[in-house]
N, C-alpha and C positions, 0 to 999 in steps of 0.2 A: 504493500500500500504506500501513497505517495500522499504527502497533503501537501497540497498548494497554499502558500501565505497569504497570496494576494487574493481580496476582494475579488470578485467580479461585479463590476457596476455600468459592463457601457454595452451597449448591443449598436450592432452594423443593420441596416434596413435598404437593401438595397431598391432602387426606384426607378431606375433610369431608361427602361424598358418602353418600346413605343405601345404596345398594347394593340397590336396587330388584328387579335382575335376581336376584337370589341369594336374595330370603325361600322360605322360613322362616327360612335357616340364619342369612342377619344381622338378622333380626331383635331380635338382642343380640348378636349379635357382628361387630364391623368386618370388611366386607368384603376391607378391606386383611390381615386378620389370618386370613382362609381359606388354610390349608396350601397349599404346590404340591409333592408329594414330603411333605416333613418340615420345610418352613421355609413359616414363613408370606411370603406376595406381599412384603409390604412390605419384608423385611430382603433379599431379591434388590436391590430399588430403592435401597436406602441403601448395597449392596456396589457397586453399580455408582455409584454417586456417589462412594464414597472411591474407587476405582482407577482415578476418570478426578483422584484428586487434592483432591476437596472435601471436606473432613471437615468443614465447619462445617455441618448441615443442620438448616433447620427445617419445622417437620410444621405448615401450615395446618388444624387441627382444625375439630369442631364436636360437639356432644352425642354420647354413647355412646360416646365414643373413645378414653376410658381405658384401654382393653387394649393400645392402640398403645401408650400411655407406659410401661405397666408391663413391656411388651416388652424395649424400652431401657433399662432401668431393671435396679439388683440385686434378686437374689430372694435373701436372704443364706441366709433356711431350706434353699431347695433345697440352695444352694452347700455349706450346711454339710452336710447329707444328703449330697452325695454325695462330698464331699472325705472324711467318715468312713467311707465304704463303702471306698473307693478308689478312687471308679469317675471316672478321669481324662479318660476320654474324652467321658463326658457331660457333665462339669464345662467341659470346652473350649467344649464347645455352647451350651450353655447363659451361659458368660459371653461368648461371642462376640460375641451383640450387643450386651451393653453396653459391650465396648471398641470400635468398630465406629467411630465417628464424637461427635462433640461435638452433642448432638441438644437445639433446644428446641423450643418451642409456642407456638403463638398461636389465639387462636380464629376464626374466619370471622365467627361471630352470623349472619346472617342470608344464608341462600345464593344468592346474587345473581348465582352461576356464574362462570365460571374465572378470567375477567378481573377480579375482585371481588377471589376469593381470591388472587390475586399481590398484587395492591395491600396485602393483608394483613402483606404482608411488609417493607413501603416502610422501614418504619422499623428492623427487625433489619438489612435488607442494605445500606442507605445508599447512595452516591455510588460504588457498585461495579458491576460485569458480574456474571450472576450466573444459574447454571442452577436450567430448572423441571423436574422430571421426573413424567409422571403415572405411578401405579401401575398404570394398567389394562392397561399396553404393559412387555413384560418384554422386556428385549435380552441377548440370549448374550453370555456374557462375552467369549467370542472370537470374537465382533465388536465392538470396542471403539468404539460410535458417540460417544459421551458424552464421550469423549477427544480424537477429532478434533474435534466442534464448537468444541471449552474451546479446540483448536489454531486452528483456522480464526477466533474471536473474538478471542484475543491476536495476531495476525495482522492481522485488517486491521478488527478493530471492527467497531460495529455489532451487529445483534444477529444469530444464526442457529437456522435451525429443521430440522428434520430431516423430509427428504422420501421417501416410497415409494411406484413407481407400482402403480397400483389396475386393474380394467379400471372402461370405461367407466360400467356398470351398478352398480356403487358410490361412486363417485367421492361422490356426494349422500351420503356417510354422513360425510364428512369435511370439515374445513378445505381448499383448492381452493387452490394456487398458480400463477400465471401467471409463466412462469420465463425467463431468456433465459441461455447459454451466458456463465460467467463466470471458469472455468479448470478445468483438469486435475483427476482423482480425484472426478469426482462432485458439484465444485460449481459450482453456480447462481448469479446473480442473479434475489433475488423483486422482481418489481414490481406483483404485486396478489395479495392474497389475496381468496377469498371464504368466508365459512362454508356449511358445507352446502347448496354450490348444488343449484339446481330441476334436474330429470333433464334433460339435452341445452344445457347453460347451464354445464357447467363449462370454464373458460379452459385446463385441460390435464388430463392425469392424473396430474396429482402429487399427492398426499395428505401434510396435514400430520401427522405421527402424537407421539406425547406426551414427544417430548424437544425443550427449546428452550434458548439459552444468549442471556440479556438486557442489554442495553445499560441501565444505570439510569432512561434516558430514557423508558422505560415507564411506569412510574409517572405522568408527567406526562401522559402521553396516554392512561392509563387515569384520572385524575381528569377528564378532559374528554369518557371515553367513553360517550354514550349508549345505554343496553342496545340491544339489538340480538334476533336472532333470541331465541325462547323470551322475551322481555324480560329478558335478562341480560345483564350488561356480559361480552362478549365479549372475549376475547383478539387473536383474529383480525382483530378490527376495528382492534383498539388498532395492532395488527403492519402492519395495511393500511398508515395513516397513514405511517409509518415505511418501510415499502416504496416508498412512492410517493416517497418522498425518498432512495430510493436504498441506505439504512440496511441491507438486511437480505439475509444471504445463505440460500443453501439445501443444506443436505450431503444427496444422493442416496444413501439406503442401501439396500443389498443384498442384507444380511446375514440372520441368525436373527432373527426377531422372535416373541413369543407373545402374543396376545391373551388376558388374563386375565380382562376384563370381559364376556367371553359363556363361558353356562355350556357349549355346544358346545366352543368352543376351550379354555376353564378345561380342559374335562378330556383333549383333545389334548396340550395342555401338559404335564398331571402325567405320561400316559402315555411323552412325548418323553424329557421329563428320568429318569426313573423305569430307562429301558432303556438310559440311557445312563451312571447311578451303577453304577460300580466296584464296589459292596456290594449291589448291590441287581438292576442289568441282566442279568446272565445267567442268574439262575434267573425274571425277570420275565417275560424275552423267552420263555423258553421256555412259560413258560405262557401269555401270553398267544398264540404260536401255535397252541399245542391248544382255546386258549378258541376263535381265529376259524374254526379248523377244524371244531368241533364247532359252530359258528354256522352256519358253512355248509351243513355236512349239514344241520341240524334248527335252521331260523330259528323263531326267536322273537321277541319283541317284552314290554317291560316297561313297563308305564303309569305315568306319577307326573307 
């Protein structure tokens, strides 16, 4: 066992993504900044980073992205609008994410993909452990993934990534872990990663999905990493390295996950959450079982 000294307090959120799957809609608007319910993606991703404890976060940016910052950021007019109204409860909302975490920016310039954009960050998060959290993967609160990893790294170092099995027939959609038994609750020893192996070529069905907690040593092995698939400097490759040296563990999760980056699951998602808000679920649900019922009777189909 290995305990790490240092805190962890800063999580990487990478952003910089054009959000391809989703035009028209981002076409001027951050993809990260697409509602799920009433809060846009991104401020899920930064609550789930302060309550696993990191409040220092910064947003590896890239052009258009300015609505991310203005997010974070006061709106003093609203605030005064609505503090003069009295209306308190939106006022809460509304300053919520600017109390939320200590948020800054860096820009990416040129999108050289994921293992680029970490490296972006070499010099905010210095000589520390330090989590990455992508926004396309949303995790329920209660299942706190993002807290066990920050445990399982001050624990025994090295770095950790967060694993869930896939069936066979997807596996090639993912990062590929080759894994061996290395204690109780779901974790692992990685000792090889691959990126999105070729169909019937991946080493197991573990999938790496978009939370990782970093050993600073990365940086050094992503300055030496050769782009790789797509010609981008991958992550994965960076992580291989480091796995083959025994570095890196893996926490098997279980739990709720929602896939924000496909427009299919985007809208499973809002649906999920939607029927499960307090204010909003029981008159939702009810409607939405008259909507599938009347689907049923007399299907239809809507083109776009």
């Amino acid at each position: 066992m290995q305990t790490n000294p240092t805190r962890l307090n800063k999580a990487v959120i990478p952003v910089a993504g054009l959000g391809t799957r989703f035009l028209p809609a981002t076409k001027s608007t951050p993809k990260e900044m697409l509602p799920v319910v009433d809060k846009p993606a991104i401020q899920y991703v930064v609550e789930e980073a302060v309550s696993a404890g990191l409040l220092d976060v910064l947003m590896v940016t890239g052009r258009n992205k300015r609505p991310l910052e203005d997010h974070f950021d006061r709106n003093y007019e609203l605030e005064d609008m609505l503090l003069r109204k009295g209306d308190t409860e939106r006022l809460a909302q509304v300053c919520a994410s600017t109390d939320l975490a200590d948020v800054h920016y860096v820009r990416q310039g040129d999108p050289r993909g994921l293992g680029h954009a970490v490296l972006c960050a070499a010099s905010h998060v210095g000589d520390e452990p330090f989590a990455v959290l992508l926004g396309d993967d949303l995790i329920d609160p209660r299942d706190p993934l993002l807290a066990r990893m920050v445990e399982v790294q001050a624990r025994y170092g090295g770095s950790v990534v967060a694993l869930i099995e896939v069936p066979a027939d997807r596996i090639h959609l993912y990062g590929c872990a080759d894994v061996r038994p290395a204690g109780p609750d779901g974790l692992v020893r990685v000792v090889d990663l691959v990126e999105k192996p070729d169909p019937g070529t991946a080493p197991s069905g573990y999938a790496v999905i978009g939370r990782y907690v970093l050993a600073p040593e990365i940086f050094g092995v992503l300055q030496r990493t050769a782009p790789g698939r797509g010609g981008e400097i991958q992550l994965t490759d960076a992580l291989r390295e480091l796995a083959r040296c025994g570095e890196v563990r893996g926490v098997v999760f279980e739990g709720r996950r929602y896939d924000t980056g496909d427009r299919a699951e985007y809208l499973r998602t809002t649906v999920r959450l939607a029927c499960e808000r307090t204010d909003l679920g029981e008159d939702f649900r009810s409607w939405l079982r008259e909507f599938v019922e009347s689907e049923l009777r007399s299907p239809q189909s809507v083109g776009g």
